[in-house]
Structures are given as C-alpha cells and as structure tokens.
N, C-alpha and C positions, 0 to 999 in steps of 0.2 A: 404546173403545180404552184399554187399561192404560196410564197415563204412565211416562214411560225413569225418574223415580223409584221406583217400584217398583219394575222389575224390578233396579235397582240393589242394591234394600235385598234382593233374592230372592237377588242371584249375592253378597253377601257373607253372608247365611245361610249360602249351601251349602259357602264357602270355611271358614267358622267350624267347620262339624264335620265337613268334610275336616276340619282341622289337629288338632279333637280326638283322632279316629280314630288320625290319623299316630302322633300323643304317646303315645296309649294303648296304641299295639300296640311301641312304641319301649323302652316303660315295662318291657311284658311280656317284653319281650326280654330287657331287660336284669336283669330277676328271676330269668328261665331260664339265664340265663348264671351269674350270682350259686350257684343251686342245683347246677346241672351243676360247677361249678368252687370247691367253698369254699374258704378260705383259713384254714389254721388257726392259732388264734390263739399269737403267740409264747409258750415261757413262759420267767418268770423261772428262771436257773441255780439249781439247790438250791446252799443255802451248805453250810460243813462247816467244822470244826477247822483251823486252821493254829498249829504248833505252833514255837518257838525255843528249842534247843537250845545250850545253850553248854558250851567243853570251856576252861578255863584252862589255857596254856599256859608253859613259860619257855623258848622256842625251841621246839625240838621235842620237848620232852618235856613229860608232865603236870606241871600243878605239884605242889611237893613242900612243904611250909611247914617253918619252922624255922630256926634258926641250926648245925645239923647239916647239914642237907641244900640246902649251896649250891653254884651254879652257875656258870660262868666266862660273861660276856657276851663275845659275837660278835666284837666290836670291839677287843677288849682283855684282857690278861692281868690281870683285877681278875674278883672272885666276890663276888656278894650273893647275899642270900636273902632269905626275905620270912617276915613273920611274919601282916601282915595285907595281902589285893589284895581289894577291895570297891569296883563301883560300879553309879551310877544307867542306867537304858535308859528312855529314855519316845518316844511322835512316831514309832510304827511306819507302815508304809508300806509294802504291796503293788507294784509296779511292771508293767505292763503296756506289752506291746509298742509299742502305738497313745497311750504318752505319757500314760495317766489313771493314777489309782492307785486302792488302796482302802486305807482308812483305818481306823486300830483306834483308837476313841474313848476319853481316861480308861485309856490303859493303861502299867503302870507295872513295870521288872522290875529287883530288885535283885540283881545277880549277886553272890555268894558267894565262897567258897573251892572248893566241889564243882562237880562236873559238875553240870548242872539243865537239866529242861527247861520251858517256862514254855509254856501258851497264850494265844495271844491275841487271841485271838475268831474268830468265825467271818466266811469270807470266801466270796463265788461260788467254784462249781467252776468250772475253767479253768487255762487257761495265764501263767503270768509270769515275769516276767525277772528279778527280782531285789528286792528289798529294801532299806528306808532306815528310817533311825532318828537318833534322836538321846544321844548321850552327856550325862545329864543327865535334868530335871523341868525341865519349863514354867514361865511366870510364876505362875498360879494355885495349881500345886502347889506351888510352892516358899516361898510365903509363906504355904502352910496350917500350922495348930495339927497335930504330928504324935500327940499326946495324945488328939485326937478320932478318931483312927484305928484300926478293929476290931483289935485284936493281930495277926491275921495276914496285913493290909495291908502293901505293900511298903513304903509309907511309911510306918508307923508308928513308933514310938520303937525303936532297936538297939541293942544290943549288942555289937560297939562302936558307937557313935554314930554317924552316918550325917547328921546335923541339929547347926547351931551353933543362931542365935535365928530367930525369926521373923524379923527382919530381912534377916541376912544369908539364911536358906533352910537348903538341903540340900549336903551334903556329895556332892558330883560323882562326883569319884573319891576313893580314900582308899586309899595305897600306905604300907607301914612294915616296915622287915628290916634288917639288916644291910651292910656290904660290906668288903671291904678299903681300908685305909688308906690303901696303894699299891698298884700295879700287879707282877707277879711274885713274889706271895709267895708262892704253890706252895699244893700243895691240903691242905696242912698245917696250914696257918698259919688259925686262925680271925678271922673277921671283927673288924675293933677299931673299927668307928663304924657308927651307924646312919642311916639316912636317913627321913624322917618326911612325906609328901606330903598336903595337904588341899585339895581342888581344887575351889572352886565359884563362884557368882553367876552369875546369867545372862549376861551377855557374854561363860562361857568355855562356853556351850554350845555342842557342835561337833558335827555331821551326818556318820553313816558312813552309805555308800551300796556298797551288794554286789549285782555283777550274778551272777547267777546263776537259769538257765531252772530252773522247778519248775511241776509239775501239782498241783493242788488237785483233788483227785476224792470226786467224794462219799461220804458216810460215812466214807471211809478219812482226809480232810482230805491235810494235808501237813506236810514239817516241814523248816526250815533249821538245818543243821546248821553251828556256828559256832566257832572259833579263836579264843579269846582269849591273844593272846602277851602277858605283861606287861615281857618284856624291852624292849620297843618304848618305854615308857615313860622310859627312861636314853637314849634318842637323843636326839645333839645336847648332854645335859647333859656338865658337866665336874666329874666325882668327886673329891676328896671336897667339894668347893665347894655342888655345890648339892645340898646334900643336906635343907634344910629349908625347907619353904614352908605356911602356914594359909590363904593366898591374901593376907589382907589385910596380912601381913606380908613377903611377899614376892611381888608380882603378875607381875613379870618371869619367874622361874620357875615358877607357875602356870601363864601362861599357855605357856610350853614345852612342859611335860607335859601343858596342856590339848589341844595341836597334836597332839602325838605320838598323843592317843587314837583317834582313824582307823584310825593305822596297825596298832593292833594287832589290828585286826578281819580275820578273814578266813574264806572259806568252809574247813569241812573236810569233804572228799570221801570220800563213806561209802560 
C-alpha cells in the first residue's frame, strides 16, 4: 500500500504542469493578440525652417531715415527723425498651447535699418501660439571678444558700433536723429537738436512676448511677420530733456527707453 506521502508529492506534480500549461497557453495568447493588433510606433514631427521677419516702423509708416524725412510723434506736435534705429534680439522661443516651448540655441539677430528676414533654426512641425524673445544678448554673449567673431556674425564688430568694452558688453539698443526744439513749429521748420540713445548691460534686458497662432509645416517651415514702431521709444520721455543717455551716464533714462522696448514690437498681419 502507496503512503498518503506519495500520493501527495503525485497531486502537486500534476498541479505543477497544470499551471505550466495554464502560463503557456496565456503567453500564446497574448503573442496572438500582440500580432493581430500592432501598435505602430510614434514618430518624431519632421522639423522645418521657422523664419523672423521684421518691418521698421515710425507709427504707421515705413521708416524713412534722415533729417529730411521727419515725422510728427502721436503725442504731440514735435517731429524727429532718426539717422540711426539698431538693435540686439537674442532668447527666442517658440510658445505652445500646453505651456512647453521650443527653443533656438545660440541665436542672435541684429535688426538694421531695412526690412530683414532672419532664420532661426529649425523647429517640430506643428502648431503654436506665439513667440518670445528677448531685447538684448545674454551674459555669455555679451562679455564675448566681438573681434573673434566670423565677419558675418551678428555679433561681430559694426559699423556703427554695436559693442562699448568687454566689460560693459553690447550695445542693446542704439537710437540717434534729430527733433524739434519745441513743440508746434510746423513741418517747415527743420529739426534744431538731436537726441543720441545707447542702451545696454544686462539688468536692462527686457522680454517681448507675441501671442500670435502660426503652423510650422514641413518643408515649407514658417514665419513671424513683425512691426518694429520706433516711435514707441519717446514714450513717457520729456523732449528736449532727455534726449542723451550711454546707459552709464544716464541710467534713469536708459532704463525708460529700456521699458518702452516691448512696446514697440508687434505682430504685422500679412
């Protein structure tokens, strides 16, 4: 007669490949499922060109340069005109719905006197809302040798000047024209003082933020088309008083004109 030990070690045999069996056909199932049903793998958005465009403005008109061809500001019956409007853009930024951004590494654009369109790298195709930058170079850039820079580097050395020393950095903004001495002197009367604006150090770096929906699509990229008003820059100043600043000689007004540079940004609708 078998002892109840055996047969013990016989019914957890038979238990043991039962549960193998169970696993294995569980296994297969889910392999059949797997095949019946792939799941295909995401891919990355192709990226593409995103492009910025800027149109210099003095109100609603192009700008025009010169001490012939000046303008009556919004505010007041006094006309200037500009001989030089030059500044830094760096710290671009994509803006997406869901709050992330996408960022342009190392990118630097010096706006001119003309219209210009600058790229600035490539970003996912997709949807976004808007755009942000900053008026100005960063810490790093602003304390680089501009001498060590390929000629056709935005930071490089300019013409006019664009850079005091290594120390000090980069010239931010950099505004210079003429205006009336007084208020109402008719569009006869030429400009008798000039006003001379040099606007930098980091503490007067300032953030313009533009909402505005744009598609990035591939191959074709995208582009923000932008308003630069330099009138904006005389807001809040009190003519002919503040008419000169290097930053370090005059910070209070600096930093005025540092403020005012936001406001002159704006989308233009093409």
């Amino acid at each position: 007669m078998k002892s109840p030990f055996f047969f013990s070690i016989r019914w957890m045999v038979i238990l043991a490949v039962a549960l193998l069996v169970g696993f294995s056909q569980m296994s297969c199932k889910k392999d059949d499922d797997k095949d019946e049903n792939p799941q295909p793998n995401p891919q990355p958005a192709v990226e593409a060109p995103v492009n910025f465009m800027v149109h210099p403005m003095r109100g609603n008109q192009p700008m025009v340069y010169g001490i012939d061809h000046p303008v009556t500001l919004p505010w007041e019956d006094r006309k200037v005109s500009f001989e030089i409007a030059q500044l830094y853009l760096s710290g671009f930024e994509l803006l997406k719905a869901d709050g992330s951004t996408v960022k342009f590494k190392d990118t630097y654009v010096l706006v001119t006197k003309d219209a210009q369109t600058f790229n600035l790298g490539q970003a996912p195709s997709g949807d976004y809302t808007g755009i942000r930058f900053q008026i100005g170079v960063d810490s790093a850039a602003n304390h680089s040798d501009p001498s060590l820079r390929a000629p056709n580097h935005p930071l490089a050395l300019r013409d006019p000047s664009m850079h005091w020393t290594w120390n000090s950095g980069y010239i931010f903004i950099k505004a210079e024209g003429d205006f009336d001495c007084e208020v109402g002197l008719g569009p006869d009367h030429q400009q008798c003082e000039s006003f001379k604006y040099h606007v930098g150090t980091l503490p007067l770096l300032r953030t313009v933020e533009l909402n505005h929906s744009i598609k990035v699509q591939p191959g074709a990229g995208g582009t923000f088309h932008v308003n630069i008003d330099w009138l904006k820059i005389f807001e809040g100043l009190n003519l002919p008083d503040d008419k000169l600043t290097h930053t370090m000689n005059n910070r209070p007004l600096a930093e005025k004109i540092a403020n005012n540079g936001p406001k002159m940004f704006k989308i233009a609708h093409h």
